[in-house]
C-alpha positions as CSV (number, residue, x, y, z in Angstrom):
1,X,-2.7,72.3,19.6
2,X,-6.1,71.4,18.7
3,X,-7.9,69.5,21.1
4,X,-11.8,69.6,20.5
5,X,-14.9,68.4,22.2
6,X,-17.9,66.9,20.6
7,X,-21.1,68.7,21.9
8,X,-22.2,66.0,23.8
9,X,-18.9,66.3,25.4
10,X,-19.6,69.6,26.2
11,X,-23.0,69.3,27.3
12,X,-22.2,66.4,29.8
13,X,-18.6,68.4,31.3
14,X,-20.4,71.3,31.8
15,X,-23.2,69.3,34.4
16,X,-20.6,67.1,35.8
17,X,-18.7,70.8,36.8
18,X,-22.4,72.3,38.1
19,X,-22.7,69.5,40.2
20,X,-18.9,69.1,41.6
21,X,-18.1,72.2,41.4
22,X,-20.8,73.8,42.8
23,X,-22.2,75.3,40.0
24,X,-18.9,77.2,39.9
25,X,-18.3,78.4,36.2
26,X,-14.7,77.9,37.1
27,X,-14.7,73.6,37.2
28,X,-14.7,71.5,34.7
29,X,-12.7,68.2,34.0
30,X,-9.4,67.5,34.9
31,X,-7.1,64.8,32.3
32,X,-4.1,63.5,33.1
33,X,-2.0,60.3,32.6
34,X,-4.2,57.0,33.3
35,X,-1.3,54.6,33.2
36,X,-1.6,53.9,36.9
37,X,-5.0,52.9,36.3
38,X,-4.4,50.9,33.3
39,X,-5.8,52.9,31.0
40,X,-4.4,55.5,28.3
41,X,-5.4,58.7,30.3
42,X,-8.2,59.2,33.7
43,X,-10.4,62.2,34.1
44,X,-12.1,63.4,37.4
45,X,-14.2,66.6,38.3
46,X,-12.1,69.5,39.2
47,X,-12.8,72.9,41.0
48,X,-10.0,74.2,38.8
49,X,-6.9,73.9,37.2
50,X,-3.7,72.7,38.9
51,X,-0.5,74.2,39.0
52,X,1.1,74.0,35.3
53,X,-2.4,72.6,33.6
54,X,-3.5,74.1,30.2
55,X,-6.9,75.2,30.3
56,X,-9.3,74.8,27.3
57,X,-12.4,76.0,26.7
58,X,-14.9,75.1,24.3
59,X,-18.6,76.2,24.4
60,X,-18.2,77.1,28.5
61,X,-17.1,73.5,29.2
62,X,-13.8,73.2,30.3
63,X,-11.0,70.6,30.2
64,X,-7.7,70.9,32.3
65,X,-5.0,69.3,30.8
66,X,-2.1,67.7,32.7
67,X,1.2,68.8,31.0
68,X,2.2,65.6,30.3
69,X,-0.6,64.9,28.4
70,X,-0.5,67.7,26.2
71,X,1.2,66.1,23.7
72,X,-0.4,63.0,23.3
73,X,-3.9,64.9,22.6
74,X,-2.6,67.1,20.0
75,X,-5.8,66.9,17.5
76,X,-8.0,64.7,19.2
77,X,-12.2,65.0,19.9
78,X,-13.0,64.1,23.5
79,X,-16.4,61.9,23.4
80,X,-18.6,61.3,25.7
81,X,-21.8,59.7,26.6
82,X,-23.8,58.7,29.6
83,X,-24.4,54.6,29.7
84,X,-27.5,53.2,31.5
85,X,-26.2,53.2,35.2
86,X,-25.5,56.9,35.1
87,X,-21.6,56.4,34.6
88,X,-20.5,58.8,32.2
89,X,-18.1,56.9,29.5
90,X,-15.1,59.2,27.9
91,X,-12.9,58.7,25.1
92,X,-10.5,60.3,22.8
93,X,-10.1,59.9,19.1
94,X,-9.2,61.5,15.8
95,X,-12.0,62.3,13.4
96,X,-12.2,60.9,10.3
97,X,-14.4,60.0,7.3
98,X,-14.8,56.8,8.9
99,X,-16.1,58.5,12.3
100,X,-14.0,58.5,15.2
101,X,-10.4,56.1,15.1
102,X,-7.3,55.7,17.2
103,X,-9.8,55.4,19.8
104,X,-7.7,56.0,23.3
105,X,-8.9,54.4,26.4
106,X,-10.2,56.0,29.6
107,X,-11.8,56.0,32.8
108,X,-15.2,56.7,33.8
109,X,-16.8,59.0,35.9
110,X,-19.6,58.5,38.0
């Protein structure tokens, strides 16, 4: 599996987890299926993994991945960027020459 983050990915995971997890190097962000919510997959601050999660780590940001998501991410970049309110927007894509494609929906987080 190769699931990547961009930086800015990184950068912006690793301050949500200082701030939820407080400042515990252990939190990060937590995927899992969004359907519910109506959108591809949701993402929230978490202390830690759950039970059965796979844990990634990429430039001391890390990303807990539901195991039924596992699969769907196989080779995708998580994105992420902070809009003008303070709500941090995430998505998931494929790199390409074309930038990012197959663009998969998500939730916010404030």
């Amino acid at each position: 599996m190769l699931f990547t983050l961009t930086d800015d990915a990184c950068v912006i995971v690793k301050a949500i987890a200082a701030q939820t997890a407080g400042g515990r190097e252990a939190g990060g962000i937590r995927v899992y299926d969004g359907s519910d919510r109506g959108t591809d997959f949701a993402l929230e601050p978490a202390d830690g993994p759950e039970s059965g999660d796979v844990v990634l780590e990429q430039s001391g940001a890390h990303i807990f991945l539901a195991p039924d998501v596992v699969d769907d991410l196989e080779d995708f970049v998580l994105e992420a960027s902070v809009g003008p309110q303070g709500v941090v927007d995430f998505s998931f894509g494929t790199n390409g020459p074309q930038g990012m494609t197959d663009v998969r929906s998500t939730g916010h987080v404030h």
